[in-house]
C-alpha positions as CSV (number, residue, x, y, z in Angstrom):
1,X,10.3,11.2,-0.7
2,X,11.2,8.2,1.0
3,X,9.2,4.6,-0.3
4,X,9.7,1.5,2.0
5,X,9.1,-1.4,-0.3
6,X,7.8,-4.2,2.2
7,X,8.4,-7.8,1.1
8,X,6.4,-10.1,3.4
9,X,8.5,-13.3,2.2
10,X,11.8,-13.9,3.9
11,X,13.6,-14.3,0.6
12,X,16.0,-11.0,0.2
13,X,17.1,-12.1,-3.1
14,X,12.7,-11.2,-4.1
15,X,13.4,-7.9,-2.3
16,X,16.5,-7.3,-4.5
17,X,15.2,-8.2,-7.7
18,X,11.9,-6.0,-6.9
19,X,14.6,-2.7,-6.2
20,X,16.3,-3.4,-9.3
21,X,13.0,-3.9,-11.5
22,X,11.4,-0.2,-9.5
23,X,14.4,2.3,-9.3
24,X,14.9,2.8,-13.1
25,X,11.0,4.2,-12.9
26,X,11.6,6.6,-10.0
27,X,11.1,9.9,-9.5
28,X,13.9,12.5,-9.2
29,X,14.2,12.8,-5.3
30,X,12.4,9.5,-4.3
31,X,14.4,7.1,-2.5
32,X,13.2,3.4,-2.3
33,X,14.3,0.9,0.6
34,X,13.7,-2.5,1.0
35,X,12.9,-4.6,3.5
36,X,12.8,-8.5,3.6
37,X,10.4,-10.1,6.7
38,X,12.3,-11.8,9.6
39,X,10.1,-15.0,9.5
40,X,7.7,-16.6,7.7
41,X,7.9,-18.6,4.3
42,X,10.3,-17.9,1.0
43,X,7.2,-16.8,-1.0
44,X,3.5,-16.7,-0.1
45,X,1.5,-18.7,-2.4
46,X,-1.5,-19.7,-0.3
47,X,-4.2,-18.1,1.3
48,X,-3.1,-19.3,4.5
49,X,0.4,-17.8,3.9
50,X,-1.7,-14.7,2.9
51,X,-2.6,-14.8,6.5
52,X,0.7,-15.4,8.2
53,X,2.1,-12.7,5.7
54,X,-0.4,-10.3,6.4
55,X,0.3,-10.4,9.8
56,X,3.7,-9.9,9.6
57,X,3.3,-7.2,7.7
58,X,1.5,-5.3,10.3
59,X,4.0,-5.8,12.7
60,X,6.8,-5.0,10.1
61,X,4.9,-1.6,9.3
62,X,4.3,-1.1,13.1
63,X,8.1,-0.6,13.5
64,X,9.3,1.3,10.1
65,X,6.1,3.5,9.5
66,X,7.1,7.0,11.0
67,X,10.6,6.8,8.4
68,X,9.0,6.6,5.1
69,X,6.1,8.8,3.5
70,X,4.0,5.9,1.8
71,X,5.2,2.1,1.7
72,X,4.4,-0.6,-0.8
73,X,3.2,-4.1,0.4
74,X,5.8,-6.0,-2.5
75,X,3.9,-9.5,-2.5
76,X,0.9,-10.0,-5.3
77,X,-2.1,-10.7,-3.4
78,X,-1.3,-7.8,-1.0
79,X,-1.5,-9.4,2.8
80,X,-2.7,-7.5,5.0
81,X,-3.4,-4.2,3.0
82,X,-6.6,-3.4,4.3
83,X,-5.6,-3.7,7.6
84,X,-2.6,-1.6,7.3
85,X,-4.8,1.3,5.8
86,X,-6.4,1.3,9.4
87,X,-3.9,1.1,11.8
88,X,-1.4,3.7,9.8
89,X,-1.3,7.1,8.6
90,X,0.8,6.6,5.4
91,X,-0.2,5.6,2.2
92,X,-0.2,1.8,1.9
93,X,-0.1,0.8,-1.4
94,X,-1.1,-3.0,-2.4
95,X,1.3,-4.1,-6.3
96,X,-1.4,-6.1,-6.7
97,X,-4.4,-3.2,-6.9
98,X,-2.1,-0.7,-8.1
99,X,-1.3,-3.4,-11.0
100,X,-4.9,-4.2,-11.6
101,X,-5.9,-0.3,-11.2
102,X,-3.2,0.6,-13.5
103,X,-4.6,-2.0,-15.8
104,X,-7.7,-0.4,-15.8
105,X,-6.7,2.9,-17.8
106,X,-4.7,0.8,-20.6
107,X,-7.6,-1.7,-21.4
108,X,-10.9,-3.0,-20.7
109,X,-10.0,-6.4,-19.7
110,X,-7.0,-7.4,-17.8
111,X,-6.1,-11.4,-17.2
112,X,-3.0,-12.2,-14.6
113,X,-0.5,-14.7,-15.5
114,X,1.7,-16.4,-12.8
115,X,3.7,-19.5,-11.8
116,X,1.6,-21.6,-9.6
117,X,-2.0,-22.8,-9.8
118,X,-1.9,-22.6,-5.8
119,X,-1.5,-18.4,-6.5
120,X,-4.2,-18.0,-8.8
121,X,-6.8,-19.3,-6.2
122,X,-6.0,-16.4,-4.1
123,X,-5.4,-14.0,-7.0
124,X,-9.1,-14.6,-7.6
125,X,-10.1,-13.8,-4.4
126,X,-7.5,-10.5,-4.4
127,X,-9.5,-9.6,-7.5
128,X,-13.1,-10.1,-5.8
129,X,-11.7,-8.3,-3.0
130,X,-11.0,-5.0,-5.0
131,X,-14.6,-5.7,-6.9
132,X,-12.7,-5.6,-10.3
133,X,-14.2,-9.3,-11.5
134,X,-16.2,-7.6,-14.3
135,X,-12.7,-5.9,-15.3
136,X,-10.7,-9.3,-15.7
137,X,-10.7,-11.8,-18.4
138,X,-9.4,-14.3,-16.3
139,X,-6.1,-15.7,-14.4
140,X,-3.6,-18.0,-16.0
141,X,-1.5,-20.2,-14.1
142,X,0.8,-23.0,-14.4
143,X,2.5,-24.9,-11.5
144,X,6.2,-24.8,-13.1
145,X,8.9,-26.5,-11.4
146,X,12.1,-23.9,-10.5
147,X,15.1,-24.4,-8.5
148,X,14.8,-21.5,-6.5
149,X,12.0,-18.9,-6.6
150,X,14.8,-16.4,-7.3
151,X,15.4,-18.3,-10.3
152,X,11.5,-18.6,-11.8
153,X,12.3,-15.3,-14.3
154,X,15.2,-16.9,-15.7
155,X,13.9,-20.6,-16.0
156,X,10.2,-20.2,-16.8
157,X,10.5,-16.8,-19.0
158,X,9.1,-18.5,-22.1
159,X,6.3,-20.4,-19.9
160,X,5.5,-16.9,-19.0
161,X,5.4,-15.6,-22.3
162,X,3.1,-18.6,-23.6
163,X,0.7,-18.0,-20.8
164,X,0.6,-14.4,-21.6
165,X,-0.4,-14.6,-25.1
166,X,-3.0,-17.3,-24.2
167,X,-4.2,-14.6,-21.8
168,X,-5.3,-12.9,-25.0
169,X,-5.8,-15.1,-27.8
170,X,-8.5,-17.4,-25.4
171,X,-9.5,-15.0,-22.8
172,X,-9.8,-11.7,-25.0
173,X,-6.9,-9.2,-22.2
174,X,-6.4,-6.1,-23.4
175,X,-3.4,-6.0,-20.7
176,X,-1.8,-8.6,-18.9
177,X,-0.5,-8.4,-15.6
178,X,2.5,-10.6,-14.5
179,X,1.7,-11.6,-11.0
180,X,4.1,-12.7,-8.5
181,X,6.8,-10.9,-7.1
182,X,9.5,-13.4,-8.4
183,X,8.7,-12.1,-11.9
184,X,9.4,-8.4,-10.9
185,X,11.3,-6.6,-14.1
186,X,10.2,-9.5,-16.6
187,X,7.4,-7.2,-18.7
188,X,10.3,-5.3,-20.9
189,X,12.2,-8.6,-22.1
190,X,8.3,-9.8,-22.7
191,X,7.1,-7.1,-24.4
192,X,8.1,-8.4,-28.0
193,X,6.5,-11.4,-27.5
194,X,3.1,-10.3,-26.2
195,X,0.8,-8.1,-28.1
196,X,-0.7,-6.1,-25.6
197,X,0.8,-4.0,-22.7
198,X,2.5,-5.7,-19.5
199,X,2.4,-4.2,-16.4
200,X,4.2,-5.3,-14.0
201,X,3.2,-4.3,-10.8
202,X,5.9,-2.9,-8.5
203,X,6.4,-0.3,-11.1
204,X,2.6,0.8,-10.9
205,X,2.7,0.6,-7.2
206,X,6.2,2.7,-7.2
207,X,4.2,5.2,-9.2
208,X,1.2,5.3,-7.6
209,X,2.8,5.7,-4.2
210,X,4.4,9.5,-5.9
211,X,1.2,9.8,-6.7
212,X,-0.2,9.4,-3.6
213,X,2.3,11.3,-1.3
214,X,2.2,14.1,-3.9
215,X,-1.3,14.6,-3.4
216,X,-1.1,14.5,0.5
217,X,-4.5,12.8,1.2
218,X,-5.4,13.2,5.0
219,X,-5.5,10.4,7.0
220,X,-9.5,9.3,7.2
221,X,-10.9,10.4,10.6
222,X,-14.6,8.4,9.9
223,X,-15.6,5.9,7.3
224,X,-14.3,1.9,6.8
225,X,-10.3,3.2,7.3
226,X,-10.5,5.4,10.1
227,X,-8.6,4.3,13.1
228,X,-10.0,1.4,15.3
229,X,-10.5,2.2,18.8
230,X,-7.9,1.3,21.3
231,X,-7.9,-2.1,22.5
232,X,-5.9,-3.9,25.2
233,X,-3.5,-6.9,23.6
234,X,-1.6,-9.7,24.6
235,X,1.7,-11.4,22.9
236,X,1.9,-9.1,20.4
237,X,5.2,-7.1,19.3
238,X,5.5,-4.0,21.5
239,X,5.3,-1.9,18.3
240,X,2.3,-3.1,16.8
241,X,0.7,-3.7,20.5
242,X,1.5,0.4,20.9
243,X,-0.3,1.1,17.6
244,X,-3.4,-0.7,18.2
245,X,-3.5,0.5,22.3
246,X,-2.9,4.3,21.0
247,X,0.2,4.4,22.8
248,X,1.9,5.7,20.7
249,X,-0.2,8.4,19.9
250,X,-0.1,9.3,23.5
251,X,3.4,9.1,23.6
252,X,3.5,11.8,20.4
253,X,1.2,14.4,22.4
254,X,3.1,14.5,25.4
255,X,6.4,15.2,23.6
Protein backbone atom coordinates (compact mmCIF):
# COMPACT_ATOMS: atom_id res chain seq x y z
CA UNK A 1 0.00 0.00 0.00
CA UNK A 2 1.01 3.38 -0.78
CA UNK A 3 0.70 6.20 2.50
CA UNK A 4 1.08 9.90 1.47
CA UNK A 5 2.26 11.53 4.65
CA UNK A 6 0.95 15.26 4.20
CA UNK A 7 2.89 17.98 6.10
CA UNK A 8 0.88 21.25 5.96
CA UNK A 9 4.08 23.39 7.07
CA UNK A 10 6.44 24.41 4.33
CA UNK A 11 9.40 23.18 6.26
CA UNK A 12 10.81 19.81 4.35
CA UNK A 13 13.39 19.26 6.88
CA UNK A 14 9.60 18.41 9.46
CA UNK A 15 8.68 16.15 6.53
CA UNK A 16 12.07 14.41 6.68
CA UNK A 17 12.39 13.90 10.13
CA UNK A 18 8.53 12.56 10.25
CA UNK A 19 9.83 9.66 7.32
CA UNK A 20 12.64 8.81 9.21
CA UNK A 21 10.76 8.58 12.74
CA UNK A 22 7.63 6.30 10.62
CA UNK A 23 9.45 3.88 8.16
CA UNK A 24 11.23 1.75 10.79
CA UNK A 25 7.33 0.90 11.98
CA UNK A 26 6.07 -0.02 8.54
CA UNK A 27 4.55 -2.76 7.26
CA UNK A 28 6.17 -5.20 4.71
CA UNK A 29 4.83 -3.79 1.32
CA UNK A 30 3.80 -0.22 2.59
CA UNK A 31 5.44 2.54 1.01
CA UNK A 32 5.35 6.00 2.69
CA UNK A 33 5.83 9.45 0.63
CA UNK A 34 6.11 12.71 1.78
CA UNK A 35 5.01 15.75 0.86
CA UNK A 36 5.97 19.32 2.20
CA UNK A 37 3.12 22.31 1.36
CA UNK A 38 4.09 24.91 -1.23
CA UNK A 39 3.02 27.92 0.93
CA UNK A 40 2.10 28.82 4.08
CA UNK A 41 4.14 29.06 7.49
CA UNK A 42 7.33 26.86 8.76
CA UNK A 43 5.15 25.26 11.50
CA UNK A 44 1.53 25.83 12.45
CA UNK A 45 1.20 26.79 15.94
CA UNK A 46 -2.00 28.91 16.03
CA UNK A 47 -5.43 28.36 15.42
CA UNK A 48 -5.40 30.82 12.71
CA UNK A 49 -2.52 28.85 11.06
CA UNK A 50 -4.77 25.77 11.73
CA UNK A 51 -6.94 27.55 9.32
CA UNK A 52 -4.58 28.55 6.59
CA UNK A 53 -3.12 24.96 6.98
CA UNK A 54 -6.27 23.31 6.77
CA UNK A 55 -6.97 24.77 3.67
CA UNK A 56 -4.00 23.97 2.11
CA UNK A 57 -4.31 20.74 2.93
CA UNK A 58 -7.49 20.34 0.95
CA UNK A 59 -6.04 21.59 -2.00
CA UNK A 60 -2.79 19.46 -1.47
CA UNK A 61 -5.07 16.31 -1.16
CA UNK A 62 -7.23 17.55 -4.11
CA UNK A 63 -4.17 16.96 -6.40
CA UNK A 64 -2.39 13.63 -4.87
CA UNK A 65 -5.55 11.67 -3.57
CA UNK A 66 -6.20 9.13 -6.49
CA UNK A 67 -2.03 7.85 -6.05
CA UNK A 68 -2.11 6.79 -2.45
CA UNK A 69 -4.60 4.29 -0.57
CA UNK A 70 -4.99 6.38 2.73
CA UNK A 71 -2.92 9.62 3.60
CA UNK A 72 -1.85 10.98 6.99
CA UNK A 73 -2.43 14.82 7.77
CA UNK A 74 1.48 15.08 9.58
CA UNK A 75 0.81 18.27 11.71
CA UNK A 76 -0.54 17.85 15.55
CA UNK A 77 -3.78 19.50 15.69
CA UNK A 78 -4.87 17.92 12.30
CA UNK A 79 -6.05 20.99 9.90
CA UNK A 80 -8.49 20.39 7.99
CA UNK A 81 -9.24 16.56 8.78
CA UNK A 82 -12.76 16.72 9.01
CA UNK A 83 -13.09 18.35 5.94
CA UNK A 84 -10.87 16.01 4.02
CA UNK A 85 -13.06 13.05 5.27
CA UNK A 86 -15.87 14.65 3.14
CA UNK A 87 -14.54 15.67 0.07
CA UNK A 88 -12.28 12.29 -0.36
CA UNK A 89 -12.70 8.70 -0.68
CA UNK A 90 -9.49 7.57 1.10
CA UNK A 91 -8.76 7.22 4.50
CA UNK A 92 -7.63 10.45 6.13
CA UNK A 93 -5.98 9.92 9.14
CA UNK A 94 -5.37 13.03 11.66
CA UNK A 95 -1.44 12.08 14.10
CA UNK A 96 -3.14 13.97 16.39
CA UNK A 97 -6.50 11.51 16.98
CA UNK A 98 -4.70 8.50 15.94
CA UNK A 99 -2.12 9.61 18.88
CA UNK A 100 -4.85 10.38 21.34
CA UNK A 101 -6.99 7.12 20.14
CA UNK A 102 -3.94 5.12 20.41
CA UNK A 103 -3.54 6.58 23.88
CA UNK A 104 -6.66 5.43 24.79
CA UNK A 105 -5.87 1.50 24.80
CA UNK A 106 -2.46 2.02 26.81
CA UNK A 107 -4.06 4.15 29.74
CA UNK A 108 -6.88 5.88 31.14
CA UNK A 109 -5.56 9.28 31.06
CA UNK A 110 -3.38 10.80 28.47
CA UNK A 111 -1.69 14.51 29.02
CA UNK A 112 0.26 16.06 25.66
CA UNK A 113 3.46 17.75 26.10
CA UNK A 114 4.83 20.21 23.45
CA UNK A 115 7.02 23.29 22.76
CA UNK A 116 4.88 26.26 22.74
CA UNK A 117 2.12 27.58 25.00
CA UNK A 118 0.60 29.18 21.61
CA UNK A 119 0.06 25.08 20.56
CA UNK A 120 -1.54 23.95 23.59
CA UNK A 121 -4.47 26.49 23.12
CA UNK A 122 -5.37 24.67 19.98
CA UNK A 123 -4.35 21.23 21.21
CA UNK A 124 -7.26 21.79 23.69
CA UNK A 125 -9.57 22.55 21.34
CA UNK A 126 -8.24 19.37 18.90
CA UNK A 127 -8.95 17.44 22.05
CA UNK A 128 -12.67 18.89 22.53
CA UNK A 129 -13.03 18.42 19.03
CA UNK A 130 -12.57 14.46 19.17
CA UNK A 131 -14.77 14.63 22.65
CA UNK A 132 -11.81 12.91 24.42
CA UNK A 133 -11.69 15.80 27.39
CA UNK A 134 -12.78 13.28 30.08
CA UNK A 135 -9.76 10.96 28.57
CA UNK A 136 -6.95 13.73 29.17
CA UNK A 137 -5.17 14.72 32.22
CA UNK A 138 -4.15 17.77 30.80
CA UNK A 139 -1.61 19.63 28.15
CA UNK A 140 1.80 20.69 29.13
CA UNK A 141 3.55 23.29 27.36
CA UNK A 142 6.44 25.54 27.53
CA UNK A 143 7.36 28.34 25.02
CA UNK A 144 11.21 27.29 24.49
CA UNK A 145 13.36 29.29 22.47
CA UNK A 146 15.08 27.02 19.36
CA UNK A 147 17.11 28.08 16.44
CA UNK A 148 15.25 26.43 14.01
CA UNK A 149 12.09 24.28 14.51
CA UNK A 150 14.15 21.43 12.84
CA UNK A 151 16.33 21.80 15.63
CA UNK A 152 13.62 21.75 18.82
CA UNK A 153 14.37 17.66 19.32
CA UNK A 154 17.95 18.26 19.62
CA UNK A 155 17.94 21.52 21.80
CA UNK A 156 14.89 21.18 24.04
CA UNK A 157 15.08 17.14 24.50
CA UNK A 158 15.52 17.44 28.21
CA UNK A 159 12.72 20.35 28.46
CA UNK A 160 10.72 17.71 26.87
CA UNK A 161 11.51 15.05 29.21
CA UNK A 162 10.89 17.37 32.38
CA UNK A 163 7.47 18.23 30.98
CA UNK A 164 6.73 14.66 30.42
CA UNK A 165 7.23 13.43 33.84
CA UNK A 166 5.33 16.52 35.24
CA UNK A 167 2.64 15.18 32.89
CA UNK A 168 2.41 12.37 35.44
CA UNK A 169 3.68 13.18 38.74
CA UNK A 170 1.03 16.51 38.81
CA UNK A 171 -1.54 15.59 36.42
CA UNK A 172 -1.86 11.72 37.15
CA UNK A 173 -1.09 10.50 32.63
CA UNK A 174 -1.01 7.14 32.27
CA UNK A 175 0.53 7.91 28.61
CA UNK A 176 1.95 10.93 27.34
CA UNK A 177 1.78 12.00 23.96
CA UNK A 178 4.61 14.24 22.50
CA UNK A 179 2.79 16.67 20.35
CA UNK A 180 4.23 18.56 17.55
CA UNK A 181 5.53 17.36 14.54
CA UNK A 182 9.12 18.77 15.21
CA UNK A 183 9.36 16.16 17.95
CA UNK A 184 8.63 13.20 15.47
CA UNK A 185 11.02 10.06 16.65
CA UNK A 186 11.87 11.67 20.20
CA UNK A 187 9.64 8.95 22.38
CA UNK A 188 12.49 6.02 22.14
CA UNK A 189 15.49 8.31 23.37
CA UNK A 190 12.66 9.45 26.13
CA UNK A 191 11.48 6.40 27.12
CA UNK A 192 14.16 5.91 30.07
CA UNK A 193 13.34 8.91 31.39
CA UNK A 194 9.58 8.82 31.52
CA UNK A 195 7.68 6.25 33.41
CA UNK A 196 4.86 5.70 31.38
CA UNK A 197 4.49 4.84 27.58
CA UNK A 198 5.21 7.65 24.84
CA UNK A 199 3.40 7.67 21.80
CA UNK A 200 4.40 9.55 19.47
CA UNK A 201 1.99 10.14 16.92
CA UNK A 202 3.13 9.66 13.34
CA UNK A 203 3.86 6.12 14.24
CA UNK A 204 0.13 5.54 15.52
CA UNK A 205 -1.20 7.35 12.52
CA UNK A 206 1.30 5.17 10.20
CA UNK A 207 -0.32 2.22 11.87
CA UNK A 208 -3.59 3.06 11.97
CA UNK A 209 -3.68 4.03 8.28
CA UNK A 210 -2.68 -0.19 7.58
CA UNK A 211 -5.21 -0.59 9.62
CA UNK A 212 -7.60 1.28 7.92
CA UNK A 213 -6.78 0.33 4.26
CA UNK A 214 -6.63 -3.29 5.40
CA UNK A 215 -10.07 -3.19 6.47
CA UNK A 216 -11.38 -1.42 3.25
CA UNK A 217 -14.18 0.71 4.89
CA UNK A 218 -16.53 2.05 2.11
CA UNK A 219 -16.64 5.41 1.46
CA UNK A 220 -19.89 6.88 3.57
CA UNK A 221 -22.83 7.48 1.08
CA UNK A 222 -25.25 9.23 4.11
CA UNK A 223 -24.40 10.48 7.58
CA UNK A 224 -21.97 13.68 8.74
CA UNK A 225 -19.02 12.44 5.97
CA UNK A 226 -20.86 11.68 2.99
CA UNK A 227 -20.02 13.81 0.08
CA UNK A 228 -21.30 17.50 -0.02
CA UNK A 229 -23.42 18.33 -2.88
CA UNK A 230 -21.80 19.99 -5.88
CA UNK A 231 -21.35 23.57 -5.67
CA UNK A 232 -20.16 26.20 -8.12
CA UNK A 233 -16.59 27.96 -6.93
CA UNK A 234 -14.55 30.71 -7.67
CA UNK A 235 -10.58 31.29 -7.24
CA UNK A 236 -9.98 28.09 -6.06
CA UNK A 237 -7.22 25.56 -7.43
CA UNK A 238 -8.67 23.68 -10.49
CA UNK A 239 -8.15 20.38 -8.52
CA UNK A 240 -9.89 21.10 -5.52
CA UNK A 241 -12.60 23.38 -7.48
CA UNK A 242 -13.16 19.83 -9.59
CA UNK A 243 -13.64 17.91 -6.38
CA UNK A 244 -16.13 20.12 -4.74
CA UNK A 245 -18.07 20.78 -8.43
CA UNK A 246 -18.16 16.79 -9.00
CA UNK A 247 -16.19 17.19 -11.94
CA UNK A 248 -14.18 14.95 -11.46
CA UNK A 249 -16.51 12.39 -10.79
CA UNK A 250 -17.99 13.13 -14.08
CA UNK A 251 -14.97 13.06 -15.70
CA UNK A 252 -14.35 9.23 -14.06
CA UNK A 253 -17.87 7.94 -15.53
CA UNK A 254 -17.39 9.02 -18.95
CA UNK A 255 -14.01 7.29 -19.22
Amino acid sequence: MRILVLNPNTTEAVTQMLLAAARPAVADGTELVGLTAPRGVPYIASRAEAQLGGAITLEMLADHHRDYDAAILAAFGDPGLLPARELFDLPVIGMAEAAMLTACTLGQKFGIVTFTTTMANWYLDTVDTYRLGARCAGIRARSLAFSAIENVQAEKEQAIAELAREAVELDGADVVILGGAPLAGLAPRLRAQVPVPLVDPIVAAVKMAEALVTLAPRKAAAGTFSRPPAKATSGLSPALAARIEHLDTLATAAQ
